[in-house]
C-alpha positions as CSV (number, residue, x, y, z in Angstrom):
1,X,19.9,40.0,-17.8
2,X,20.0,37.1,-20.5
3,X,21.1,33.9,-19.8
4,X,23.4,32.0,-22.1
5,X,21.7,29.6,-24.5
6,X,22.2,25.8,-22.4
7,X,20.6,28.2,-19.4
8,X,17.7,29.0,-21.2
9,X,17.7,25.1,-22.2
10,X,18.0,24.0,-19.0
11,X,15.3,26.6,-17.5
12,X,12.5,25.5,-20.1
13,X,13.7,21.5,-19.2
14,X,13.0,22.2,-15.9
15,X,9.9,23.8,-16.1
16,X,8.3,21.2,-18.4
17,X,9.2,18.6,-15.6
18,X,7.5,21.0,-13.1
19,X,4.5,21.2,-15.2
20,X,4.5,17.2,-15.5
21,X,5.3,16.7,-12.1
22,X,2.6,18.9,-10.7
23,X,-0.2,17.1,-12.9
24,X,0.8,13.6,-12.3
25,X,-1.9,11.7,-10.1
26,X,-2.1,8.2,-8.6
27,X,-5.1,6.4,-10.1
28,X,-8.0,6.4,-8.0
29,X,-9.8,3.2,-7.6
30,X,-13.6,2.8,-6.9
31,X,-14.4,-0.3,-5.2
32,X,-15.6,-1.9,-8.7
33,X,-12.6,-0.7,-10.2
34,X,-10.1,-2.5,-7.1
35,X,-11.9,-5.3,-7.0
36,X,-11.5,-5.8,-11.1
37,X,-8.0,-5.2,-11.3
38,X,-6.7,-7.2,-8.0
39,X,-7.1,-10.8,-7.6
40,X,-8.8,-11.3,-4.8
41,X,-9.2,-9.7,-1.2
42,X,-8.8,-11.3,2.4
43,X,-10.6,-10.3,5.8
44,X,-7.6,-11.5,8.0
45,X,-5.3,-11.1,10.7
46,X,-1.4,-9.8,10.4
47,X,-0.1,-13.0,11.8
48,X,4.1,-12.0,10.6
49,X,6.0,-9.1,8.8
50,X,9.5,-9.3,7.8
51,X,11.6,-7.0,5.6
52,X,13.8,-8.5,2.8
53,X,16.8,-6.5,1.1
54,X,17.8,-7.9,-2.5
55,X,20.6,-7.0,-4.3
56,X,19.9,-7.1,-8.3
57,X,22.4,-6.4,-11.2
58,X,19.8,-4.9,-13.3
59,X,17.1,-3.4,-11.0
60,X,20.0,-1.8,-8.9
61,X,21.5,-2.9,-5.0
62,X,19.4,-2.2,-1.7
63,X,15.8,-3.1,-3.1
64,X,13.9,-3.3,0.0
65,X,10.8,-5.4,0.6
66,X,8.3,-5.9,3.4
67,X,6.1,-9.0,3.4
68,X,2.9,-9.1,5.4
69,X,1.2,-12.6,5.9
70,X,-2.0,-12.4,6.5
71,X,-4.6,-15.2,7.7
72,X,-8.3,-15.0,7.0
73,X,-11.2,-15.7,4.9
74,X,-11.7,-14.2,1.3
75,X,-14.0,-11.5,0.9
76,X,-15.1,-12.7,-2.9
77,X,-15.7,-16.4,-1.6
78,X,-15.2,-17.0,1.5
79,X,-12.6,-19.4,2.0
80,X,-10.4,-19.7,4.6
81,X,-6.8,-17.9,3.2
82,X,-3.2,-17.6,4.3
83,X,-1.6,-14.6,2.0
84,X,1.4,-13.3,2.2
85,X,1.5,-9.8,0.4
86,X,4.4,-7.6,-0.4
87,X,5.6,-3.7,-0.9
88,X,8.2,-1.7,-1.8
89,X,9.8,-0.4,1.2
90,X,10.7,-1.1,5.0
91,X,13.7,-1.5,7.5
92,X,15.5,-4.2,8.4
93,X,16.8,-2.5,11.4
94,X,17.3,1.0,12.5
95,X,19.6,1.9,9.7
96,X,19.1,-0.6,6.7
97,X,15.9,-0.4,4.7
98,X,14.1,2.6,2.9
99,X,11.0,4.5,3.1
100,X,8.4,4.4,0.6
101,X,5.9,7.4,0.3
102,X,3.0,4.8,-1.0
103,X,3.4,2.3,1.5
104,X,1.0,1.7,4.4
105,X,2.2,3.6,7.6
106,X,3.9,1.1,10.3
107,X,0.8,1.7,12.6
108,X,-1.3,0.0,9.4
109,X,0.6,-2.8,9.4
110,X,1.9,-4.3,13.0
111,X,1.2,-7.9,13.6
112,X,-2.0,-8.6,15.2
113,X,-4.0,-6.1,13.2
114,X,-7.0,-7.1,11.4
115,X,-7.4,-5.8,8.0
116,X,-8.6,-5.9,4.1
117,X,-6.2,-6.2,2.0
118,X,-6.2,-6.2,-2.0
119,X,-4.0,-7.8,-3.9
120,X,-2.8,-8.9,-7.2
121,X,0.4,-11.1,-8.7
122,X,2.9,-9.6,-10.3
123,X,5.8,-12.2,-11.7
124,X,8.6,-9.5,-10.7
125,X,8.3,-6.9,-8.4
126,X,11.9,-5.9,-8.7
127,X,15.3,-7.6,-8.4
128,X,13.4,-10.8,-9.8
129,X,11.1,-11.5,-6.6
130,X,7.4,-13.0,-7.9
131,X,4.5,-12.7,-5.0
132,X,1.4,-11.3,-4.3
133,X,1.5,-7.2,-4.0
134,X,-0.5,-5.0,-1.9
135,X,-2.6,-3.8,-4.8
136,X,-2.9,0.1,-5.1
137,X,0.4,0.2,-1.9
138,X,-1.6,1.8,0.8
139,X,-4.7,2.1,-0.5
140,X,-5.0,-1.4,-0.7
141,X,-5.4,-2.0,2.9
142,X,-7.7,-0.9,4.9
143,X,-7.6,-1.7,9.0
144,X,-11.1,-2.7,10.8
145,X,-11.9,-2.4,14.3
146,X,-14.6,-3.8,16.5
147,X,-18.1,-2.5,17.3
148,X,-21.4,-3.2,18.8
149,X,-22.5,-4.1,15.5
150,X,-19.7,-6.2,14.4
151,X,-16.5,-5.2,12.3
152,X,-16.4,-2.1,10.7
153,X,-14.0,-1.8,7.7
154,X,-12.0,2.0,8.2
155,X,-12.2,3.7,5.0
156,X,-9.7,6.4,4.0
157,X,-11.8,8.9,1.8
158,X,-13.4,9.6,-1.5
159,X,-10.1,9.2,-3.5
160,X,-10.5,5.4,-2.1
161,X,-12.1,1.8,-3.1
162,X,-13.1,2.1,0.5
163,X,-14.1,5.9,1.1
164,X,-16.0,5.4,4.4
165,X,-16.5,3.3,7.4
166,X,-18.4,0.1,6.2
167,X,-20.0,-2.6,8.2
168,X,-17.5,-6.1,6.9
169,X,-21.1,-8.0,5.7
170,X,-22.0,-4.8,3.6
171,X,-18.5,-5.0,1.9
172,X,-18.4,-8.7,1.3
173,X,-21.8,-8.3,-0.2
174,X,-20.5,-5.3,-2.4
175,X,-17.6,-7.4,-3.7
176,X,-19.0,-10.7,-4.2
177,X,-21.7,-8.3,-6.6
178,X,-19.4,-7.1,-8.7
179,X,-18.4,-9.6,-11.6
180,X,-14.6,-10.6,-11.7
């Protein structure tokens, strides 16, 4: 059976996006390479999350936002640090918001965690909003729990700036080692 010519066109489009599609990666991010490229990282507490929904002429209506503030120390200098962070994605209430494939999963990011979180500046994240970003979405943050020995930082496998459990001293020493 032969297709008609804009068929044919439209198979060979399709498969070409396929093809592109199915090679597409997200960049993986060594430690070295996170700590590089974000501008700093904080050892903190989730102290409030809200969602925010903008409405932009250019960058299109319902652009949905969810702002973490986080209060802790930095892991490059210790100093004491407030942050808030942001990502694309969240719900408002049951029926207004979106969900985001890259952003952190709700169990990451409920107030009263303790986590590490990378992040960077950007002067618009969409519908003309300038903050801080979660650097790398999800696999910027990084929850810690409590041990015998102290915090542990979780890490999230070799495809990761933090690819497995670490002791919070041994990461601030590997960050504050590499140069900025």
């Amino acid at each position: 059976m032969k297709l008609p010519s804009f068929a044919q066109a439209l198979s060979a489009a399709a498969l070409v996006t396929a093809a592109s599609v199915a090679t597409a990666q997200i960049e993986r991010l060594d430690l070295r390479q996170m700590v590089t490229k974000a501008d700093d990282a904080v050892f903190g507490t989730i102290t409030n999350k809200h969602v925010i929904r903008i409405e932009h002429s250019v960058d299109g209506p319902d652009l949905y936002y969810t702002i973490l503030t986080i209060e802790g120390r930095s892991l490059r200098d210790d100093r004491n640090l407030t942050v808030d962070v942001a990502f694309n994605g969240g719900f408002i209430d049951n029926i207004h918001g979106v969900r985001n494939s890259e952003a952190p999963s709700d169990d990451d990011v409920q107030v009263g965690n303790r986590v590490v979180a990378f992040y960077k500046w950007v002067d618009n994240l969409g519908g003309g909003i300038s903050t801080n970003t979660l650097y790398a979405s999800h696999g910027g943050l990084y929850r810690t729990i409590e041990a015998r020995k102290g915090t542990i930082v979780l890490g999230r496998g070799e495809t990761y700036a933090i690819p497995s459990n670490v002791e919070l001293p041994a990461l601030r020493t590997q960050i504050r080692a590499i140069p900025k």
